[in-house]
N, CA, C and O atoms as a DFTB+ gen file, in Angstrom:
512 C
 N C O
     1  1     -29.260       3.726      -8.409
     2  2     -28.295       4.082      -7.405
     3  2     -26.926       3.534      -7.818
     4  3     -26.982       2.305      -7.843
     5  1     -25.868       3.945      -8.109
     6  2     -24.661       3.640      -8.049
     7  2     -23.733       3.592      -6.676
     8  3     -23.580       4.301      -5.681
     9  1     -23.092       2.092      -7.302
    10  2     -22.494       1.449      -5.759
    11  2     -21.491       2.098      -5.628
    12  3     -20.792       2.246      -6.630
    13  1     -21.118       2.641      -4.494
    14  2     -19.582       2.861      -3.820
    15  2     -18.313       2.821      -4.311
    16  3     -18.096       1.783      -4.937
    17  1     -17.371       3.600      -4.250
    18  2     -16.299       3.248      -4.985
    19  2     -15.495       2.780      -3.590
    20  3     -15.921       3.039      -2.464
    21  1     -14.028       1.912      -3.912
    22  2     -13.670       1.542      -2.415
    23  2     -13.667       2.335      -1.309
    24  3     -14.018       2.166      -0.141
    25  1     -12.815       3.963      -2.423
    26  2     -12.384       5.348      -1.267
    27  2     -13.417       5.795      -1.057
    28  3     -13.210       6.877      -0.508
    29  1     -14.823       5.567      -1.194
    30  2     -16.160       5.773      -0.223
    31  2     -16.213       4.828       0.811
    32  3     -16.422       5.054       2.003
    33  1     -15.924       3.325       0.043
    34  2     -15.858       2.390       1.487
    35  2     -15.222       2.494       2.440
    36  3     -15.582       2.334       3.606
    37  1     -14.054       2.815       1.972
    38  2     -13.007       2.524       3.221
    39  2     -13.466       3.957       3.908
    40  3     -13.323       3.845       5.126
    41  1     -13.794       4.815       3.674
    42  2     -13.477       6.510       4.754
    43  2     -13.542       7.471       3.915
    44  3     -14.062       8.578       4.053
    45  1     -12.823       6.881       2.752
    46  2     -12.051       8.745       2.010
    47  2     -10.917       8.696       2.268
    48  3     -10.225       7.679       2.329
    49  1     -10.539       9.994       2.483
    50  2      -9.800      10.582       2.835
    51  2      -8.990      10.155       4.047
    52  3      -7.883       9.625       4.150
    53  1      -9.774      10.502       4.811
    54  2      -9.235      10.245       6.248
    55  2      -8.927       9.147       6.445
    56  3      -7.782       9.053       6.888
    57  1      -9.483       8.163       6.304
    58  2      -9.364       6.702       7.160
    59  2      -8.055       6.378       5.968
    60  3      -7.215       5.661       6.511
    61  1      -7.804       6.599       5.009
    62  2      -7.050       6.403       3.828
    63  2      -5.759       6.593       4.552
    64  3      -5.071       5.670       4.989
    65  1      -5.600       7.339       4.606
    66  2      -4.309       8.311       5.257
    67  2      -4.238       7.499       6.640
    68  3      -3.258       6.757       6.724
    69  1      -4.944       7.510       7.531
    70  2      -4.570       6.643       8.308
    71  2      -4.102       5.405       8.299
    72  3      -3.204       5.039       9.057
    73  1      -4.851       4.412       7.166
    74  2      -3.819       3.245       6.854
    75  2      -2.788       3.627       6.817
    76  3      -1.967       3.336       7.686
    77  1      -2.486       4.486       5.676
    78  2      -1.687       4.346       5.029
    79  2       0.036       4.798       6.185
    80  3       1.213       4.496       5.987
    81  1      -0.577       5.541       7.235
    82  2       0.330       5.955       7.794
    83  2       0.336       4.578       9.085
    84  3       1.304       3.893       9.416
    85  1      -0.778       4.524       9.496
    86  2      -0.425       3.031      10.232
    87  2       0.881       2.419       9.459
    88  3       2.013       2.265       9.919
    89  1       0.425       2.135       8.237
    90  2       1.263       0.849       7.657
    91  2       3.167       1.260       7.802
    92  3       3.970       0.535       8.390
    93  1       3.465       2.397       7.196
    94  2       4.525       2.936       7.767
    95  2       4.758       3.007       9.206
    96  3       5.819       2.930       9.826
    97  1       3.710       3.149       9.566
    98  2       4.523       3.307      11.225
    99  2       4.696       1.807      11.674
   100  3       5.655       1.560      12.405
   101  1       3.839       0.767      11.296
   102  2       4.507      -0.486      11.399
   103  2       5.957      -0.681      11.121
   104  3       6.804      -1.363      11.696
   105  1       6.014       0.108      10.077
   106  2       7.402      -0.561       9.037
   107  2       8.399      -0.249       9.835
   108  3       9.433      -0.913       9.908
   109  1       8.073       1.156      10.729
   110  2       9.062       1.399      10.800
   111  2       9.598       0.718      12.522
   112  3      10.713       0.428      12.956
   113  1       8.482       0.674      13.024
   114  2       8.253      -0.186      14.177
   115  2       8.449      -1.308      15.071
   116  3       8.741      -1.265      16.267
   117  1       8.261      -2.265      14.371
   118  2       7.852      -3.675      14.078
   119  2       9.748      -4.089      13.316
   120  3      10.190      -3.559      12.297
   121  1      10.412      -4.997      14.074
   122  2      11.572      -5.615      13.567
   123  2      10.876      -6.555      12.145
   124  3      11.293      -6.537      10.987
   125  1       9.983      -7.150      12.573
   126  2       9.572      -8.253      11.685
   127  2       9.701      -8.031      10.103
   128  3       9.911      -8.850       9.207
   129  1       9.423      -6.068      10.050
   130  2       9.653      -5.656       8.818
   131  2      10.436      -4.749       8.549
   132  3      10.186      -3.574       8.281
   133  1      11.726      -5.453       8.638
   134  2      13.021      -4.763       8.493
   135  2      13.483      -4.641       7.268
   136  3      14.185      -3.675       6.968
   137  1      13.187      -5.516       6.461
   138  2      13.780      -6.085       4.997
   139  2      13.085      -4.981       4.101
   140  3      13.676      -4.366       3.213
   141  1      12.165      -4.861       4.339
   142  2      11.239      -3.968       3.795
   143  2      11.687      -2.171       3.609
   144  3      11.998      -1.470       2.647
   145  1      11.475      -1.882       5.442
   146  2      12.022      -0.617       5.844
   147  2      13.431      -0.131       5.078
   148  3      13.678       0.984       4.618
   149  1      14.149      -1.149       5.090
   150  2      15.347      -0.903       4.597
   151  2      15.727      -0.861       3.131
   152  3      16.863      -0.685       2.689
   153  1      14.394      -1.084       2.306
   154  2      14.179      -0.434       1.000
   155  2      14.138       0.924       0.860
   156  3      14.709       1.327      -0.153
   157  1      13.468       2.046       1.802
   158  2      12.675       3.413       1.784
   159  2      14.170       4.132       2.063
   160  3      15.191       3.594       2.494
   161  1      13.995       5.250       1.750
   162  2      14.961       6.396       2.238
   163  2      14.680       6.621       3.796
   164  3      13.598       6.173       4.177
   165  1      15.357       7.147       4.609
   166  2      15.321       7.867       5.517
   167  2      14.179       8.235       6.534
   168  3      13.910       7.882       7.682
   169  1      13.723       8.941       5.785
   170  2      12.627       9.477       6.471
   171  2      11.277       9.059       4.924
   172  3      11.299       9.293       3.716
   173  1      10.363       8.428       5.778
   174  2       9.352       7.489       4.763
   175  2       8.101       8.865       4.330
   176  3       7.056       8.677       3.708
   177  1       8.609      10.227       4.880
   178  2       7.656      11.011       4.562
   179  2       6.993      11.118       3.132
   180  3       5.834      11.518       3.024
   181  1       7.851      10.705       1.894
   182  2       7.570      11.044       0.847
   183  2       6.527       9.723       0.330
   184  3       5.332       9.839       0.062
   185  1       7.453       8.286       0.271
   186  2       6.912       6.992       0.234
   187  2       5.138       7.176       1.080
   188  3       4.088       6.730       0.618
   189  1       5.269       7.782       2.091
   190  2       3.855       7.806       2.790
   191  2       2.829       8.244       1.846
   192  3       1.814       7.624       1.529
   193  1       3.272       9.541       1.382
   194  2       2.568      10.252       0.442
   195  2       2.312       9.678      -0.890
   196  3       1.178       9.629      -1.368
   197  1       3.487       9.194      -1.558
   198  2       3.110       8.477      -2.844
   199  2       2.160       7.029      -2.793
   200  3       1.572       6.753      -3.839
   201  1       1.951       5.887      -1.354
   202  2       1.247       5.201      -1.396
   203  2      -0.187       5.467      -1.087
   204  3      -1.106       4.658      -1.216
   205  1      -0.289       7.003      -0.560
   206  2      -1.640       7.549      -0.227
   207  2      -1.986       8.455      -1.398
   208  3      -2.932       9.242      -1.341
   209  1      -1.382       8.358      -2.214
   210  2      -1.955       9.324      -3.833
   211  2      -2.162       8.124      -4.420
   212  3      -3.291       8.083      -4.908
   213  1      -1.386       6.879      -4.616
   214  2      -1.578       6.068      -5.442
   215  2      -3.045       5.180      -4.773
   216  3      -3.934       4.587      -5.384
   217  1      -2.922       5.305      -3.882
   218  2      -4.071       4.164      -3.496
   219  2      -5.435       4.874      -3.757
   220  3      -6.335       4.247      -4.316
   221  1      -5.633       6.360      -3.306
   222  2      -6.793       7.055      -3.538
   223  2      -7.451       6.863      -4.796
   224  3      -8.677       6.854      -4.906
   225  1      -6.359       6.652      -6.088
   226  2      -7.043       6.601      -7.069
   227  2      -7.171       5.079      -7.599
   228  3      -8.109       4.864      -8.367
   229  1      -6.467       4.189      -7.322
   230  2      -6.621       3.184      -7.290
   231  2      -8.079       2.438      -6.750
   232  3      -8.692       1.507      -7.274
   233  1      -8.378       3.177      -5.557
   234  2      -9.759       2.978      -4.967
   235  2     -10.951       4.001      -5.469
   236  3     -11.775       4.426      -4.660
   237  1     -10.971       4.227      -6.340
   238  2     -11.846       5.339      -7.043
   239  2     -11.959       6.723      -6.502
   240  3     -12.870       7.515      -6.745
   241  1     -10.891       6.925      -5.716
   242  2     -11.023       8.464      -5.507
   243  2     -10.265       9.257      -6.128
   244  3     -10.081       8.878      -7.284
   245  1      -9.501      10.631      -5.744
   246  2      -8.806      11.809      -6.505
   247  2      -8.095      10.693      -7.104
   248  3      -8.164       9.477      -6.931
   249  1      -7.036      11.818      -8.239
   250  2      -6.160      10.861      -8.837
   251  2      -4.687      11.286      -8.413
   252  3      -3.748      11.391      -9.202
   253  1      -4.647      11.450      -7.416
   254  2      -3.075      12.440      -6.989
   255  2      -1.973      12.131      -7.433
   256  3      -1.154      13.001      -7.728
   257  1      -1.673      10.573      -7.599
   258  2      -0.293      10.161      -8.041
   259  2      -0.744      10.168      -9.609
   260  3       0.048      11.002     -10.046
   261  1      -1.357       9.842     -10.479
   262  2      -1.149      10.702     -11.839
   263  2      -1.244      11.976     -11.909
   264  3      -0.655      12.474     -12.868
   265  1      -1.814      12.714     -11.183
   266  2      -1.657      13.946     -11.570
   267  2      -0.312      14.597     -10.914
   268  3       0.079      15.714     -11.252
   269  1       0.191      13.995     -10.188
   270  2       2.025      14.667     -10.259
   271  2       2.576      13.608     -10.800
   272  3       3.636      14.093     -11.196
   273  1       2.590      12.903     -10.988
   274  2       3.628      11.756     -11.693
   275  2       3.305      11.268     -12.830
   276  3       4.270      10.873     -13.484
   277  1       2.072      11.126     -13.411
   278  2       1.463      10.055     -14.540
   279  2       1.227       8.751     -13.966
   280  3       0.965       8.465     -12.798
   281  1       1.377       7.928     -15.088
   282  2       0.895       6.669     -14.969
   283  2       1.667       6.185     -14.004
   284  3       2.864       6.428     -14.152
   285  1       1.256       5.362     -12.728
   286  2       2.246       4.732     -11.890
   287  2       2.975       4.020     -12.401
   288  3       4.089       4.154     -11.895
   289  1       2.959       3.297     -13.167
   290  2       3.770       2.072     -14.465
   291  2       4.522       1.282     -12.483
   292  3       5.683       1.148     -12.098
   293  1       3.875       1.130     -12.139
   294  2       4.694       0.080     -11.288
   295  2       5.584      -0.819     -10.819
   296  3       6.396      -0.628      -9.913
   297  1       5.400      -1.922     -11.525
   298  2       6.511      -2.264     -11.415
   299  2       7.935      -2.006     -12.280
   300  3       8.956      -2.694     -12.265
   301  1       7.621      -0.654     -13.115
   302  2       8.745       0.060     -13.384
   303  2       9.507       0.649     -12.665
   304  3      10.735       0.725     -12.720
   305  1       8.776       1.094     -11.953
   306  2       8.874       2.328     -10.177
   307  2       9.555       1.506      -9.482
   308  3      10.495       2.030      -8.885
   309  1       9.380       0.019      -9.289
   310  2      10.246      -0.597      -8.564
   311  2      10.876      -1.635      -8.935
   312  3      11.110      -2.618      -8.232
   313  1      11.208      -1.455     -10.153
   314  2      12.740      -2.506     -10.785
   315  2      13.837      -2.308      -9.744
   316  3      14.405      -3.308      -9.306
   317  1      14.218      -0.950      -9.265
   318  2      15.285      -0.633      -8.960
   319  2      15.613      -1.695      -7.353
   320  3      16.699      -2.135      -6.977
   321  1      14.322      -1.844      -6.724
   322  2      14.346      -2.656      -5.371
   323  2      14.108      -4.278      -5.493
   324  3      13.176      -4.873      -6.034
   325  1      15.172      -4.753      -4.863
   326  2      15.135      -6.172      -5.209
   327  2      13.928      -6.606      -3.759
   328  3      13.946      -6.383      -2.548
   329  1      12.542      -7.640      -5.132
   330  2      11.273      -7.772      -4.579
   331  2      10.886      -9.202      -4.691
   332  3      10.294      -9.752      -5.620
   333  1      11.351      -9.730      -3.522
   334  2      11.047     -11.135      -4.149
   335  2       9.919     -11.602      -2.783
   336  3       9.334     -10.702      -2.182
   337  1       9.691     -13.167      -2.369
   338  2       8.468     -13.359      -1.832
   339  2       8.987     -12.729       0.071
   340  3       8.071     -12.286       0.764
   341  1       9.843     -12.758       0.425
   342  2       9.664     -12.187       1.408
   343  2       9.667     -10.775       1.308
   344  3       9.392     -10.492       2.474
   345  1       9.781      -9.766       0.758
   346  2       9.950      -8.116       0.345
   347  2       8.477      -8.093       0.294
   348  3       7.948      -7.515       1.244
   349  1       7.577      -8.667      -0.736
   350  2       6.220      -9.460      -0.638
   351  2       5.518      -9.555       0.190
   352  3       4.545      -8.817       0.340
   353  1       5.852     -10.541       0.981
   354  2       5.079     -10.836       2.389
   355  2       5.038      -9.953       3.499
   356  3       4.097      -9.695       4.250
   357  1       6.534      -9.410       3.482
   358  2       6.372      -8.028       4.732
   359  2       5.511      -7.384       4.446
   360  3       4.603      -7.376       5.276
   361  1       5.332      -6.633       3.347
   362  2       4.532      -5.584       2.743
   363  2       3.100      -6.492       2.909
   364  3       2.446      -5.858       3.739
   365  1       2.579      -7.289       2.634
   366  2       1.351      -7.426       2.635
   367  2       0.811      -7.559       4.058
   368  3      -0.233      -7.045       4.461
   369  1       1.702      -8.356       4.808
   370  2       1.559      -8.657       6.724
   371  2       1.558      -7.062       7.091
   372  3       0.453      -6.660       7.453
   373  1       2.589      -6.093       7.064
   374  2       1.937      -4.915       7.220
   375  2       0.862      -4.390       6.907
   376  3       0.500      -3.743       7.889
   377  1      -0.167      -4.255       5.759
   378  2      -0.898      -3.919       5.207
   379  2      -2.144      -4.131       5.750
   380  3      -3.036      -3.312       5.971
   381  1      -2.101      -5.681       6.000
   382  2      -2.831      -6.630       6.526
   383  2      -3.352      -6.215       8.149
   384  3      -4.508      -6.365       8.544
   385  1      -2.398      -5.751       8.837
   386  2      -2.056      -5.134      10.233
   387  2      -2.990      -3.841      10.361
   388  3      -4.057      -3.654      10.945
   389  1      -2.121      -2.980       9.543
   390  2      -2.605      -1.390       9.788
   391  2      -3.709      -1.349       9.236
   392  3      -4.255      -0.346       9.696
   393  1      -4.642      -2.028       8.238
   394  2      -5.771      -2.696       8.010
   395  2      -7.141      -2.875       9.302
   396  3      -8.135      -2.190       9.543
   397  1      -6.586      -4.119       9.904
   398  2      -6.784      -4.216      10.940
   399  2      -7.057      -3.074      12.105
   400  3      -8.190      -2.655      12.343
   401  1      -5.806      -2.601      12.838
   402  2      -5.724      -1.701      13.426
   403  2      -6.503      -0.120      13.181
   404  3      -6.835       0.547      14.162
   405  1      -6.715       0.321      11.907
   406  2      -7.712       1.433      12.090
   407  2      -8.905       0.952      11.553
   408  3      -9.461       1.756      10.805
   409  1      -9.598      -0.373      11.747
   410  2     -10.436      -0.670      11.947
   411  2     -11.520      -0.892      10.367
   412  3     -12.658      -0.551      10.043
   413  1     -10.401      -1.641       9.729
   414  2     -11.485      -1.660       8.392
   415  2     -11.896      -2.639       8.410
   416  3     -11.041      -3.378       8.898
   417  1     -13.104      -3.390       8.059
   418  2     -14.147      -4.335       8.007
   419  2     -13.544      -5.530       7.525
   420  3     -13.165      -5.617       6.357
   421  1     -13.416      -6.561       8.439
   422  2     -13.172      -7.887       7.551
   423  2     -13.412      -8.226       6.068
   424  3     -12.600      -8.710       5.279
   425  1     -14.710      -7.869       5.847
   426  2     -15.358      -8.463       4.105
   427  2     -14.153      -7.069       3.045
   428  3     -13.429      -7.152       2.053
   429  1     -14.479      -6.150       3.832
   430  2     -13.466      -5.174       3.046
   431  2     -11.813      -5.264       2.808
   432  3     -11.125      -5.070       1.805
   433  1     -11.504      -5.624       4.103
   434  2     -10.209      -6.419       4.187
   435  2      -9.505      -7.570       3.698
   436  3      -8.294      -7.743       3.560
   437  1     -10.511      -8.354       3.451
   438  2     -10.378      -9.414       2.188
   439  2     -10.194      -9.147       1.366
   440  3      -9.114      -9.425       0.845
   441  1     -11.347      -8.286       0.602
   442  2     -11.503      -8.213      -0.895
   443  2     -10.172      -7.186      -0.985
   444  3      -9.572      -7.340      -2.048
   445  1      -9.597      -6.198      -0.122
   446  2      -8.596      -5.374      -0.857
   447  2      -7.027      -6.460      -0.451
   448  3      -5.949      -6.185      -0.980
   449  1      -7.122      -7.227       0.185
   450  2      -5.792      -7.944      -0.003
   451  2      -5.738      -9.028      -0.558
   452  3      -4.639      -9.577      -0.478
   453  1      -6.515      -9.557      -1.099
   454  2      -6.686     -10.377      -2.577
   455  2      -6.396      -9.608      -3.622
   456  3      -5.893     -10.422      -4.398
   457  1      -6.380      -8.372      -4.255
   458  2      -6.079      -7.565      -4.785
   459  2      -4.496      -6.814      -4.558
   460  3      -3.668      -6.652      -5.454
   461  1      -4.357      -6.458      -3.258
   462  2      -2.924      -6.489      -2.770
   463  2      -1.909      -7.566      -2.949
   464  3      -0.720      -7.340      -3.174
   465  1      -2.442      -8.752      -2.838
   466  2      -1.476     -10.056      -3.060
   467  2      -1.209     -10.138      -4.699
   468  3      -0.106     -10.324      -5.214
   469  1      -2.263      -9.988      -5.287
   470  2      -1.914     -10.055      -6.676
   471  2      -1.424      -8.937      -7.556
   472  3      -1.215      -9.071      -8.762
   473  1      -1.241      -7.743      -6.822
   474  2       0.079      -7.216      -7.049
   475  2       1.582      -7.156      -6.651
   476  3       2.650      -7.036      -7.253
   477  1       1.283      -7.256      -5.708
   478  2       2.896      -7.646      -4.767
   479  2       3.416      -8.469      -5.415
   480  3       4.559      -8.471      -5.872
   481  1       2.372      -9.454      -5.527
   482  2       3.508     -10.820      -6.552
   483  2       3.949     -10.689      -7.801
   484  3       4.806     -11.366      -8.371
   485  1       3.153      -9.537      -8.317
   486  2       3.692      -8.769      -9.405
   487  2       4.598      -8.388     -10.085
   488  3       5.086      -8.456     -11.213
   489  1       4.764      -7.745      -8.613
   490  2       6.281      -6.850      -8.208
   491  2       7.221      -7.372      -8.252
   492  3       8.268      -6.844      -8.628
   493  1       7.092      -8.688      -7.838
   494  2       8.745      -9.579      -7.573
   495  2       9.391      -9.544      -8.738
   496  3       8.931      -9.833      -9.843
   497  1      10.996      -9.005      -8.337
   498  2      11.708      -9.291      -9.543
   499  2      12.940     -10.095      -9.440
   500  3      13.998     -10.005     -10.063
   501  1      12.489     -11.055      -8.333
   502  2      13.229     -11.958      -8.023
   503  2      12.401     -13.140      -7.256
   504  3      11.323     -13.097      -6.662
   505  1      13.262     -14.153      -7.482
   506  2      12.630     -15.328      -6.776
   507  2      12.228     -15.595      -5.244
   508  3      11.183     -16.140      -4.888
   509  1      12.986     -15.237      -4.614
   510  2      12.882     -15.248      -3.398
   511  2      12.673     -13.946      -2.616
   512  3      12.569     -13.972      -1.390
């Protein structure tokens, strides 16, 4: 029997997209993550979409963001936004939230933001 890939754990599809749109609607919501919001363009319709292609395949499902974009190369994608530990922390406290809120499993919720933290910190291209 072969085990699960995450995007079986978490839902698929669906529940995917729902984070993923929770987490934006936090951003956009929630003062706490202002610093953040005020990275995205306008309207977060597109950003929604590119963190729900990238994550699908990231979690073993479709591969949507390589197959329109290629390799995410990441923190190439975001040299341009200054990312330091609070840019960091919003993003993960959101994550962490809309997580929460559509109802994904503690043990699951761990293991993907231990994984989330050690990219975010990645990301920083600044100290603070």
């Amino acid at each position: 029997m072969t085990e699960q890939t995450l995007y079986e754990t978490i839902g698929g599809e669906t529940k995917l997209r729902e984070m993923v749109d929770r987490f934006y609607d936090l951003m956009e919501l929630e003062p706490e993550f202002a610093v953040i919001r005020a990275l995205h363009p306008p309207t977060t319709d597109g950003s929604r979409d590119k963190l729900f292609w990238f994550l699908s395949g990231w979690m073993g499902g479709p591969d949507m963001f390589i197959e329109r974009f290629g390799h995410p190369r990441l923190r190439a994608r975001h040299l341009p936004f200054p990312i330091g530990s609070t840019e960091r922390d919003q993003w993960l406290r959101a994550m962490a939230w809309a997580m929460e809120d559509v109802g994904i499993a503690e043990p699951l919720r761990v293991r993907l933001m231990e994984s989330f933290y050690q990219t975010a910190d990645w990301m920083r291209n600044r100290p603070h």
